[in-house]
MIDOVEX-367074 format. One record per residue (C-alpha): x, y, z; residue in three letters; residue number from 1; chain. Coordinates in nm, 2 decimals. Example, Ala and Ser with C-alpha at 12.3 -4.5 7.8 and 13.67 -1.06 7.14 Angstrom:
BEGIN
[[1.23 -0.45 0.78] "ALA" 1 "A"];
[[1.37 -0.11 0.71] "SER" 2 "A"];
***
This chain:
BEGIN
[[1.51 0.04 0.00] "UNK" 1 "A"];
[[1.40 -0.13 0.29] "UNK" 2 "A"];
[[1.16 -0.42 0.35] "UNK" 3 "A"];
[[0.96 -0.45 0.65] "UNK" 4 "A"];
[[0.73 -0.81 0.69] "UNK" 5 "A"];
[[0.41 -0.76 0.81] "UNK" 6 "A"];
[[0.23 -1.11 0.76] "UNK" 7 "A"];
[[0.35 -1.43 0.61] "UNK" 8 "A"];
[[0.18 -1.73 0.48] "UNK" 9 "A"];
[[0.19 -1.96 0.25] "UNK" 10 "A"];
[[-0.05 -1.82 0.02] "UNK" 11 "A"];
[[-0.06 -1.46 0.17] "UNK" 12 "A"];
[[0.19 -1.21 0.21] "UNK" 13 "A"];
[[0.21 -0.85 0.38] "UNK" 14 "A"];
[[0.52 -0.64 0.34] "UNK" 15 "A"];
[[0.63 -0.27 0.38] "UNK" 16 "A"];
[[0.84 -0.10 0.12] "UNK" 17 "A"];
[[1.01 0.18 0.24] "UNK" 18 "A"];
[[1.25 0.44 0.03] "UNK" 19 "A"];
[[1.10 0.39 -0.27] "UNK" 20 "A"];
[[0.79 0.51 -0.56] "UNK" 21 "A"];
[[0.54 0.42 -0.69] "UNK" 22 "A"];
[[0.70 0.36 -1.03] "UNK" 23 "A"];
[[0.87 0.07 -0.89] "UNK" 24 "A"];
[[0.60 -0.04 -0.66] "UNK" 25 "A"];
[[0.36 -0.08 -0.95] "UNK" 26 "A"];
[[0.60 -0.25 -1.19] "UNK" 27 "A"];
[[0.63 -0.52 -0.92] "UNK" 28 "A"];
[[0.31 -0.56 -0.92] "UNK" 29 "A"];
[[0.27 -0.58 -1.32] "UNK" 30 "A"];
[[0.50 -0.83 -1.32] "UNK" 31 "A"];
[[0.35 -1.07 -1.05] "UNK" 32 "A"];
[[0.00 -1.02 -1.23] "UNK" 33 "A"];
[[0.13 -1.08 -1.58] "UNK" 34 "A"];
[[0.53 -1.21 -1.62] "UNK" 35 "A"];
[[0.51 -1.50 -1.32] "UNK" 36 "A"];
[[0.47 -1.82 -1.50] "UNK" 37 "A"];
[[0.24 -2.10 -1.39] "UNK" 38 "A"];
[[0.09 -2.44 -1.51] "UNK" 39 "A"];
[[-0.24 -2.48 -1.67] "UNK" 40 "A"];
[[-0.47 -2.70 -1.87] "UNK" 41 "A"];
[[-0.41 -2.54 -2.23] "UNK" 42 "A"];
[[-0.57 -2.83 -2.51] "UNK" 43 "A"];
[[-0.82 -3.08 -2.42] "UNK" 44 "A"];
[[-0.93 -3.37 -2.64] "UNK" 45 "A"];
[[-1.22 -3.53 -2.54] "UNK" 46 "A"];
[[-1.30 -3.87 -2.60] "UNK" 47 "A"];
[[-1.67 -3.90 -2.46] "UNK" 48 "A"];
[[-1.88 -3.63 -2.33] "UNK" 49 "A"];
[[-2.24 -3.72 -2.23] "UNK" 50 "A"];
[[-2.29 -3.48 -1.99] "UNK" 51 "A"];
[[-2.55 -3.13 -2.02] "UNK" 52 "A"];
[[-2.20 -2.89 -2.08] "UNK" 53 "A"];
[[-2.05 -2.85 -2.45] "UNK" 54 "A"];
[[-1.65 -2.96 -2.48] "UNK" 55 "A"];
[[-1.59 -2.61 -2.51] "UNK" 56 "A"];
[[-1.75 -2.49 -2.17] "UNK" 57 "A"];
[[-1.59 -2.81 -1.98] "UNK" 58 "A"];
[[-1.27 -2.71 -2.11] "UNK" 59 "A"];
[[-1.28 -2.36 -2.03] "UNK" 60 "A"];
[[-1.37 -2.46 -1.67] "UNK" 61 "A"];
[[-1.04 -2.69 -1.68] "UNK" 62 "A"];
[[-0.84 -2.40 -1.80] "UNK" 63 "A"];
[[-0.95 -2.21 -1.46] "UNK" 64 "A"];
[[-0.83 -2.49 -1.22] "UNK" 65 "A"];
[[-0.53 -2.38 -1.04] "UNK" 66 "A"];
[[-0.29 -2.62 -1.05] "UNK" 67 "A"];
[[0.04 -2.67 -0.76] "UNK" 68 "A"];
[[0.34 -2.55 -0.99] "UNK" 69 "A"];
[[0.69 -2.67 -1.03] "UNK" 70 "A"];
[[0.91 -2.40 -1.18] "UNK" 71 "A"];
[[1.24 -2.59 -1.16] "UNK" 72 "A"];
[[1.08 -2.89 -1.33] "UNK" 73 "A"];
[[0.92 -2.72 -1.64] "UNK" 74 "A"];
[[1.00 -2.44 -1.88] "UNK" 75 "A"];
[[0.82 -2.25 -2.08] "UNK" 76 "A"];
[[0.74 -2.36 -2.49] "UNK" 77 "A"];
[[0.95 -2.05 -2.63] "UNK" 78 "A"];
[[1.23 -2.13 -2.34] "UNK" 79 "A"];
[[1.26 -2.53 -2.38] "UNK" 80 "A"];
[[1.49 -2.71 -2.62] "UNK" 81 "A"];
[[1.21 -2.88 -2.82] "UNK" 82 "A"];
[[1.15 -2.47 -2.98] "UNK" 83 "A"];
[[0.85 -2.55 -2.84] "UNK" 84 "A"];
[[0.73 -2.89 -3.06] "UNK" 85 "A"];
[[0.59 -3.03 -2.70] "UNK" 86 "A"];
[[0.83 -3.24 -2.44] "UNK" 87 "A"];
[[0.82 -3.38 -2.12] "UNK" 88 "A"];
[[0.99 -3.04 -1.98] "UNK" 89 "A"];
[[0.73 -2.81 -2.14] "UNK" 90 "A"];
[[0.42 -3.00 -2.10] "UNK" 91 "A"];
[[0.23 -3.17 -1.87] "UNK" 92 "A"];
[[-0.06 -3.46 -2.00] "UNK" 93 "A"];
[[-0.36 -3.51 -1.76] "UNK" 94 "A"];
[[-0.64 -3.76 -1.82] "UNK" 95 "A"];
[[-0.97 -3.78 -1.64] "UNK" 96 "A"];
[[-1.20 -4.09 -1.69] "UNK" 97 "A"];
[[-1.56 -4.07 -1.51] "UNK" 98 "A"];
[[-1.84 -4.23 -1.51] "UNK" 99 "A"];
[[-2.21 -4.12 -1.37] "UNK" 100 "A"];
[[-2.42 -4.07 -1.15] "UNK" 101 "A"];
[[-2.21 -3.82 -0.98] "UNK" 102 "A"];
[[-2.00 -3.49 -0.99] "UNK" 103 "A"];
[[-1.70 -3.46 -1.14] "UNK" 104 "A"];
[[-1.47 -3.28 -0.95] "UNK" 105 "A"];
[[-1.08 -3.15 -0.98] "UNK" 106 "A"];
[[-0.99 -3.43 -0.71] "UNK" 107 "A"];
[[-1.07 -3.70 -1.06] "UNK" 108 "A"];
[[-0.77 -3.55 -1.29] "UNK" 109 "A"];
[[-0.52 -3.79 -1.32] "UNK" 110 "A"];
[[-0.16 -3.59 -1.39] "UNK" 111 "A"];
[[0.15 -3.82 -1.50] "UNK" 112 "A"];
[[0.39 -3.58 -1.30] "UNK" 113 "A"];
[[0.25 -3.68 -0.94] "UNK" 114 "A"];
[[0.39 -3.36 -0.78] "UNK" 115 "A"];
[[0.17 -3.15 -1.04] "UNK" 116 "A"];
[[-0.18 -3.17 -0.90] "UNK" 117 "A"];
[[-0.49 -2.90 -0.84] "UNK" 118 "A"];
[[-0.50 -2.67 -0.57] "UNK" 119 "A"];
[[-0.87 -2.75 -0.47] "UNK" 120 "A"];
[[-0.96 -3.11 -0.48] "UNK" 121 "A"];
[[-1.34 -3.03 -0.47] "UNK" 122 "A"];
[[-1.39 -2.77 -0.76] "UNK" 123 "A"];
[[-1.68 -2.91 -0.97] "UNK" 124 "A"];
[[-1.65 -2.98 -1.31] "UNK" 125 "A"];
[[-1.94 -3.08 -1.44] "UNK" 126 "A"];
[[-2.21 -3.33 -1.29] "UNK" 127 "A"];
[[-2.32 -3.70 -1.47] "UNK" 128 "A"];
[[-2.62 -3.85 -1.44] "UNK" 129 "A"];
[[-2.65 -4.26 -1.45] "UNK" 130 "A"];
[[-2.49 -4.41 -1.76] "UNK" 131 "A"];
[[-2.33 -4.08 -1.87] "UNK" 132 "A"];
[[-1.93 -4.08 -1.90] "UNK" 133 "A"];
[[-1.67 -3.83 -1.90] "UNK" 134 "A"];
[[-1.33 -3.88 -2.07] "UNK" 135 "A"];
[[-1.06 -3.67 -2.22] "UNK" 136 "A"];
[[-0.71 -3.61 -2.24] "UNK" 137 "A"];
[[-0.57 -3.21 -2.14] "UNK" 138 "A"];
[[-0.23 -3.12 -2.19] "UNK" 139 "A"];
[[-0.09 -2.81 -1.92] "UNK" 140 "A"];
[[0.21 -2.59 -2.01] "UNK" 141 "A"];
[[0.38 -2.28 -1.83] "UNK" 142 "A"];
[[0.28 -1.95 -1.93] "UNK" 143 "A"];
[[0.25 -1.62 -1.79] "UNK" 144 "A"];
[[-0.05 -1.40 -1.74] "UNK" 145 "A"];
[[0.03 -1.15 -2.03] "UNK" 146 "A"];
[[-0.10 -1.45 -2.27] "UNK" 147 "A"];
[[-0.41 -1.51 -2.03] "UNK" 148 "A"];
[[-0.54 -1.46 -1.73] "UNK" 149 "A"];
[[-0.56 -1.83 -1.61] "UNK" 150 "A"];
[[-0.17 -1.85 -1.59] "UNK" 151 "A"];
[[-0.19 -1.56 -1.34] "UNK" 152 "A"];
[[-0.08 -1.64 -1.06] "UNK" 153 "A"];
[[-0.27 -1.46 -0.77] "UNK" 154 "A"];
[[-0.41 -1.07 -0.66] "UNK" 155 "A"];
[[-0.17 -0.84 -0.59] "UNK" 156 "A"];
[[-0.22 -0.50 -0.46] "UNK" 157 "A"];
[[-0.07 -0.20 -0.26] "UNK" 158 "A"];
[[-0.16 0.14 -0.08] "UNK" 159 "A"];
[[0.04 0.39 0.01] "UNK" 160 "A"];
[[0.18 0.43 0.40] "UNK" 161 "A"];
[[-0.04 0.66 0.58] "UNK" 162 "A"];
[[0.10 0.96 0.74] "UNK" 163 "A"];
[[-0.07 1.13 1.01] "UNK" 164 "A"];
[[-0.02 1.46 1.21] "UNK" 165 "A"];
[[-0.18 1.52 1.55] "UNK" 166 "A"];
[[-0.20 1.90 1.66] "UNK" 167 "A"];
[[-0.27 1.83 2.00] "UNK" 168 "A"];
[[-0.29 2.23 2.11] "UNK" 169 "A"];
[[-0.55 2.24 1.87] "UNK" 170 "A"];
[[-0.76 1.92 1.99] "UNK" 171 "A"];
[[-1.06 2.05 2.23] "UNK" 172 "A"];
[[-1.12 1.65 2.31] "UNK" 173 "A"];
[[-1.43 1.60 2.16] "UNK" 174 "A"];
[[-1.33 1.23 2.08] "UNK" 175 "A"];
[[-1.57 1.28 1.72] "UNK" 176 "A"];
[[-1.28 1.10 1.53] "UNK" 177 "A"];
[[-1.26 0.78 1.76] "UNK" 178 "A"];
[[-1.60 0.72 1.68] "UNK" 179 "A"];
[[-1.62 0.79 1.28] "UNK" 180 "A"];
[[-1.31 0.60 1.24] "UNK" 181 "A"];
[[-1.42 0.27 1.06] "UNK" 182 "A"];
[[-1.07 0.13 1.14] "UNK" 183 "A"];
[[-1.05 0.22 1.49] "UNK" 184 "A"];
[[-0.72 0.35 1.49] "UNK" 185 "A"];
[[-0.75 0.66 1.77] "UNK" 186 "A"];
[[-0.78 0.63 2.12] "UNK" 187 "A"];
[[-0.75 0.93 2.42] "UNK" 188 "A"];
[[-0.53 0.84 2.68] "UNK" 189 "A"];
[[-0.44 1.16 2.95] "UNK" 190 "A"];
[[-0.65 1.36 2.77] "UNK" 191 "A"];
[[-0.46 1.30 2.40] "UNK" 192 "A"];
[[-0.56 1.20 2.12] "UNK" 193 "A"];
[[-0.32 0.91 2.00] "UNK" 194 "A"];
[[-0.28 0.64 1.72] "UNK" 195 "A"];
[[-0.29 0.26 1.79] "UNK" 196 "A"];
[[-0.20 0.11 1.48] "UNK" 197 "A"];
[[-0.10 0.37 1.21] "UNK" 198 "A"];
[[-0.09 0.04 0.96] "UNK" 199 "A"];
[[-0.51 0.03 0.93] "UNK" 200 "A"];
[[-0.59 0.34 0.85] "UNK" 201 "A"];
[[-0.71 0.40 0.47] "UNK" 202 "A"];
[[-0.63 0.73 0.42] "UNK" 203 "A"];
[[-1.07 0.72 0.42] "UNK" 204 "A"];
[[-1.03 1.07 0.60] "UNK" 205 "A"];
[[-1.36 1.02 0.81] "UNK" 206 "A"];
[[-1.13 1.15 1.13] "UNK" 207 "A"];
[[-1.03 1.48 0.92] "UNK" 208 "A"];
[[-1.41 1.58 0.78] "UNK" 209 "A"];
[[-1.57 1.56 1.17] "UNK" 210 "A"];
[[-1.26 1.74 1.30] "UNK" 211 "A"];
[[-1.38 2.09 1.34] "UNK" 212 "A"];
[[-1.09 2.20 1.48] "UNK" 213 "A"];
[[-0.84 2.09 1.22] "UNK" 214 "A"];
[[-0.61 1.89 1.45] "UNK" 215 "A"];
[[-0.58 1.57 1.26] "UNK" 216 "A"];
[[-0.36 1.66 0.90] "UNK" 217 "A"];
[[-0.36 1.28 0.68] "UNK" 218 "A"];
[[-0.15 1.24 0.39] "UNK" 219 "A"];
[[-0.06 0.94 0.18] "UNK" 220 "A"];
[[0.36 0.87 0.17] "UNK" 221 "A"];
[[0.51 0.89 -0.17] "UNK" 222 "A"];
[[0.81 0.70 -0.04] "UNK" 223 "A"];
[[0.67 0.39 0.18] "UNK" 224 "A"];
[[0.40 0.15 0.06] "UNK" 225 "A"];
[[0.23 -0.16 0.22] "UNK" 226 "A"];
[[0.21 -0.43 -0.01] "UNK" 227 "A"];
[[-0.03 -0.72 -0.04] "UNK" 228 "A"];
[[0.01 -1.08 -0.22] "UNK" 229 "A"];
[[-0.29 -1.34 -0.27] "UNK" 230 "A"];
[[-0.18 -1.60 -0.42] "UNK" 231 "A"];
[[-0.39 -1.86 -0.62] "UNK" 232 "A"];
[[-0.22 -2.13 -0.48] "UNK" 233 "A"];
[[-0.03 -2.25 -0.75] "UNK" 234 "A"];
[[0.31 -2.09 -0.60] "UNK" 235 "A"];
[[0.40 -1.99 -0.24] "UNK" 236 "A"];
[[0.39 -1.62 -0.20] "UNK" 237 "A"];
[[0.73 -1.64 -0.15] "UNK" 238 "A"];
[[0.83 -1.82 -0.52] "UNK" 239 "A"];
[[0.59 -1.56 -0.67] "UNK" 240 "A"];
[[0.80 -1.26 -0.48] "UNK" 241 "A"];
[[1.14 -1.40 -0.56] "UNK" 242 "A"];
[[1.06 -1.51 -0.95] "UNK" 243 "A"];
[[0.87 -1.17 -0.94] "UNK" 244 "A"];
[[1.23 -0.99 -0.87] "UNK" 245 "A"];
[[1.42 -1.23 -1.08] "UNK" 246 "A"];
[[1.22 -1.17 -1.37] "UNK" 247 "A"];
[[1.28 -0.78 -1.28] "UNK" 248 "A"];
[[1.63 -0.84 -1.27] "UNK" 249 "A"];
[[1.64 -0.98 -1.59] "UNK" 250 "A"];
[[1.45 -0.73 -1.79] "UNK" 251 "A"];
[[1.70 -0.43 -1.65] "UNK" 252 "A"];
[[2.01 -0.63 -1.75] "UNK" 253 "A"];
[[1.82 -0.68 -2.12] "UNK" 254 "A"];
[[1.75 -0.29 -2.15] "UNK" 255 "A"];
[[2.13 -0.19 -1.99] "UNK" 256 "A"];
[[2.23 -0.44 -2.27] "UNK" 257 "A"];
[[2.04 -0.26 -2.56] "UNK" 258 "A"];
[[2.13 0.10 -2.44] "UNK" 259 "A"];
[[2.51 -0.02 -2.49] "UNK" 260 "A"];
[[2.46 -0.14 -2.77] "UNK" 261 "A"];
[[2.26 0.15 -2.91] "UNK" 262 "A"];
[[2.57 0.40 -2.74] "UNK" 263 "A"];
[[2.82 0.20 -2.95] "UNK" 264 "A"];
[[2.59 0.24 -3.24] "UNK" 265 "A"];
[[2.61 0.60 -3.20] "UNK" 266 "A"];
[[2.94 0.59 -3.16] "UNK" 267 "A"];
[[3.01 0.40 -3.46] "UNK" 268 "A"];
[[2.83 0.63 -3.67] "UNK" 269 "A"];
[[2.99 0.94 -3.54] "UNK" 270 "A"];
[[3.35 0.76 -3.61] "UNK" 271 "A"];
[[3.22 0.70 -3.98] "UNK" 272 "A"];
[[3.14 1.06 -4.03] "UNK" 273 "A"];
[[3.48 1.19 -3.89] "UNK" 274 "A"];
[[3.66 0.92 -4.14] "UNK" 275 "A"];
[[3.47 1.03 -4.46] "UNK" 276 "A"];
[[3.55 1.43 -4.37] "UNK" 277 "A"];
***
């Protein structure tokens, strides 16, 4: 399998997967989406609430706040030592304290790891009028999207590679497709029709429908895939990628693990057998 970068950011990632299926592909994917693990706000215990929104909607929005993540720092409750009783390595405590008029925003939480804080400083939380007060204390933990969606860790997505086949002997020129194409992708040059960047095209197949003359053949690749990472902002789209494959990793070595196992199961059973006849 090879791996071709198309864009890299911080929080946004473009790659090309070539030699490979969809199987695979779509895995990755799962696993991003729902095995990555990230901090969130998990319990809150409020102390005072006078603003309009119940506890429970307050800490629902709290839940939803991404916040900057430090894998090699934390562990998850069913991996840490305490069997997950609540440490300093499985949880985080974060306290907010406000008081009205104004709007509470995610800038006001107050995390005692000070390289733990929220993506967005200017989420709103809720908003106090004069006099009112806002306090609690939240505790955040790891976990992974499977258990729910706020520990997810971004949108990831992929298409297949396009594949596209000019019959230029069959092309009368009448330049239909460079028009309908919402991607702009064909251009004539010497009288041909040619492709300026195979990478945006859809696979919509506007180009094939106007083509009367059947000169333009599209077909999705079954072996080559464009993939797409979005991150939330809680991890690089980098650490998502590598824990991603790591988590991957480990999950084959746990099934070739149980398959041996289960052979010298078999075997053992079979030996039993031969010894009783």
């Amino acid at each position: 399998m090879q791996i071709q970068i198309l864009d890299k950011k911080e929080n946004e990632a473009s790659f090309i997967l070539k030699g490979t299926n969809s199987v695979y592909i779509n895995t990755l994917r799962r696993i991003m989406l729902s095995e990555v693990p990230t901090l969130a706000i998990d319990e809150v215990n409020f102390i005072r609430n006078d603003s309009a929104l119940y506890d429970e909607i307050i800490a629902h929005r709290l839940g939803l706040i991404p916040l900057k993540t430090d894998l090699k720092s934390y562990d998850t409750p069913e991996k840490c030592g305490c069997k997950g009783k609540g440490c300093s390595k499985c949880q985080l405590k974060i306290v907010l304290r406000a008081k009205g008029p104004l709007t509470v925003y995610s800038s006001e939480l107050q995390p005692q790891d000070s390289k733990i804080k929220p993506v967005y400083d200017k989420m709103p939380i809720t908003l106090l009028l004069k006099g009112q007060k806002l306090e609690f204390e939240a505790i955040a933990k790891l976990g992974i999207g499977k258990e729910h969606i706020k520990f997810s860790p971004g949108i990831f997505y992929y298409r297949a590679y396009p594949q596209i086949e000019i019959k230029q002997s069959k092309c009368t020129s009448c330049k239909k497709c460079v028009e309908v194409c919402p991607k702009k992708i064909y251009s004539f040059e010497d009288n041909k029709l040619k492709i300026n960047n195979l990478i945006d095209c859809d696979l919509c197949n506007a180009c094939v429908e106007v083509c009367k003359d059947e000169a333009i053949i599209i077909s999705p690749s079954k072996e080559d895939f464009i993939f797409y990472i979005e991150s939330f902002g809680q991890l690089t789209s980098q650490q998502i990628l590598a824990e991603a494959l790591n988590v991957f990793d480990n999950k084959l070595d746990e099934f070739a693990k149980k398959l041996k196992a289960s052979e010298e199961g078999k075997i053992t059973k079979i030996k039993k057998r031969i010894a009783r006849k």
